[in-house]
Structure formats: C-alpha cells, structure tokens
Steps between C-alpha positions, in 0.01 A plus 500: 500500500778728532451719185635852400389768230792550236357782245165675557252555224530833379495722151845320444414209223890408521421322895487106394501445905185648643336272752670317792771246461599182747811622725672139455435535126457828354455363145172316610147717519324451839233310482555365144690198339602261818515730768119523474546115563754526755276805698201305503611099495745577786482840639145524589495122680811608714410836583146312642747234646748765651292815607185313562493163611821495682435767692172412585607118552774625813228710661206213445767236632646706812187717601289204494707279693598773752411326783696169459862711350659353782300231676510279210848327412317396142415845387820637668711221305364616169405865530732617780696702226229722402428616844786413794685815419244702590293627815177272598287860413684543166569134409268563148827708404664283229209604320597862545844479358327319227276785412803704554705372265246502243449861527862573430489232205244721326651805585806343283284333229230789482707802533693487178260792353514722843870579384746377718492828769138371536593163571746560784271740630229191544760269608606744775117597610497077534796443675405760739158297549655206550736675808170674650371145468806350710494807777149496567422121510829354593422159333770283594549286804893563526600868581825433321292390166265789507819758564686360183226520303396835601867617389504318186184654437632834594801497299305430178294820603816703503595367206206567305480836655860640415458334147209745480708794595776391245262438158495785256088490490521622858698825457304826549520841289854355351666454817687166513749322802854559417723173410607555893154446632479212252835290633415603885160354483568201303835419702259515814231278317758237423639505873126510670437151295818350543463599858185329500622172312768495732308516840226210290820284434621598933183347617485247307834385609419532826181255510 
C-alpha cells in the first residue's frame, strides 16, 4: 500500500508519470498490473490478520481469562508470554504494543504522500503517545523493564524531535541552523543512543 505521486496532472502534456507509483517499484502503476493482485490477494488478508484479528485475538484471549492468568499452570504454560510481563490491572497490554506498532507501520507505509517533514512529525506525535502511555499506566511488573523502556522510548522522541529541527521543510522566513548546530546536535544524538545501547547491553550483563 505504500504508494507515492510522481508527476501531477496539469496543462503540461509532456508528464508520462501522473498518478501514484509503488515505492518498491516505481515502474509499476498502483493498483494496476500485479500489484492490484499483490494489494488485494495478500495485503488486504494480512492487514485483517495483523491489525484486526491479532489484536483482537490477545485482548479476547487475556481479558477473558483474567481471572485464571496465574492460578492456572495450563493457561500460564501456553499464554504466560502474552501477559507475565505485565501488571495483573494491565496484563491485556501485549495487545497494546500490538496496536502500537501498527500505528507506526502505517505512519511508514501511509505517509509517503505527507512528504517526509510530515511523516516524522506523525512518528514523533506517536512516539510521544506511546511514552504518555508508559508514564501514566506503568504497565510492566518489573520497575527495571518499565524504566528501559521508558528511555528507549524517550530517546526515539529526541531523535525524532531534533531531526525536525535539522530538515530544511522546518526552517522559518529563510533562517536555517548553521553546520555547527548541525554536528553538536547530531554528535549528542549519536552519544544519547549509544549511551542507551550501552546501559541495555550493562543490564543485560548483569542478569
């Protein structure tokens, strides 16, 4: 589904290109020839599968079952991975991340025509969702889990934010950052994430 416009109709007759064109093969049409067959013989069934029934299937399974998570070895044996990370009150939260994830997916697939200012923009405004989502309902049973996620989390906002500050759609009346502002910030992006890697790779170590 990821599809962008190449030439826009117009007075021009010379534009052989107006329309929108598949990302992972700009010489095929959307919508025409085999991606038609490819959209809607495998990309509507999985994106039912995916953002529907998978979903849906983790909250049925968990939320339904709440009251036997952890008095019955059975259901724990099989299903403990979808919900023995989490708090009792959030233990639906596999089904969460799933729903998150999917949002960012079609922020990537969807976004191609919102330029690509647009599309960090969205994939900032999501990221910053998914932190509020973390701080407010503290999800996971282990402190030390929800604190690395929270910074993971948190240094993807940065990123996203800074790249914001550095793309040439987001300077105002002609004023751009000078090359200086450029290295500082992206030396200090590079450190926060290695920093982050590095204290991931720590704990780890330490289990």
């Amino acid at each position: 589904f990821a599809c962008v416009s190449v030439d826009h109709p117009s007075a021009d007759a010379s534009l052989s290109a107006v329309g929108t064109f598949w990302v992972f093969d700009m010489g095929q049409a959307c919508y025409e020839g085999y991606h038609r067959a490819w959209a809607i013989g495998l990309g509507v069934p999985l994106v039912l599968l995916l953002c529907v029934m998978l979903p849906g299937a983790i909250f049925y399974l968990v939320l339904s079952n709440r009251s036997s998570l952890h008095k019955n070895p059975d259901f724990r044996r099989h299903y403990g991975f979808l919900y023995q990370a989490y708090r009792p009150a959030c233990c639906y939260w596999e089904g969460v991340i799933t729903l998150q994830t999917l949002v960012l997916v079609a922020v990537s697939v969807f976004g191609f025509n919102l330029g690509s200012y647009a599309q960090v923009f969205l994939l900032h405004v999501c990221l910053m969702s998914i932190m509020a989502s973390l701080i407010l309902a503290k999800p996971y049973a282990q402190a030390a889990t929800l604190r690395t996620m929270s910074q993971g989390v948190g240094c993807l906002c940065i990123t996203t934010y800074i790249a914001l500050t550095l793309w040439p759609d987001s300077y105002i009346s002609g004023f751009a950052p000078s090359d200086a502002y450029r290295n500082a910030l992206t030396t200090a992006l590079l450190l926060l994430n290695a920093a982050y890697v590095l204290s991931v790779a720590w704990r780890l170590h330490n289990l």
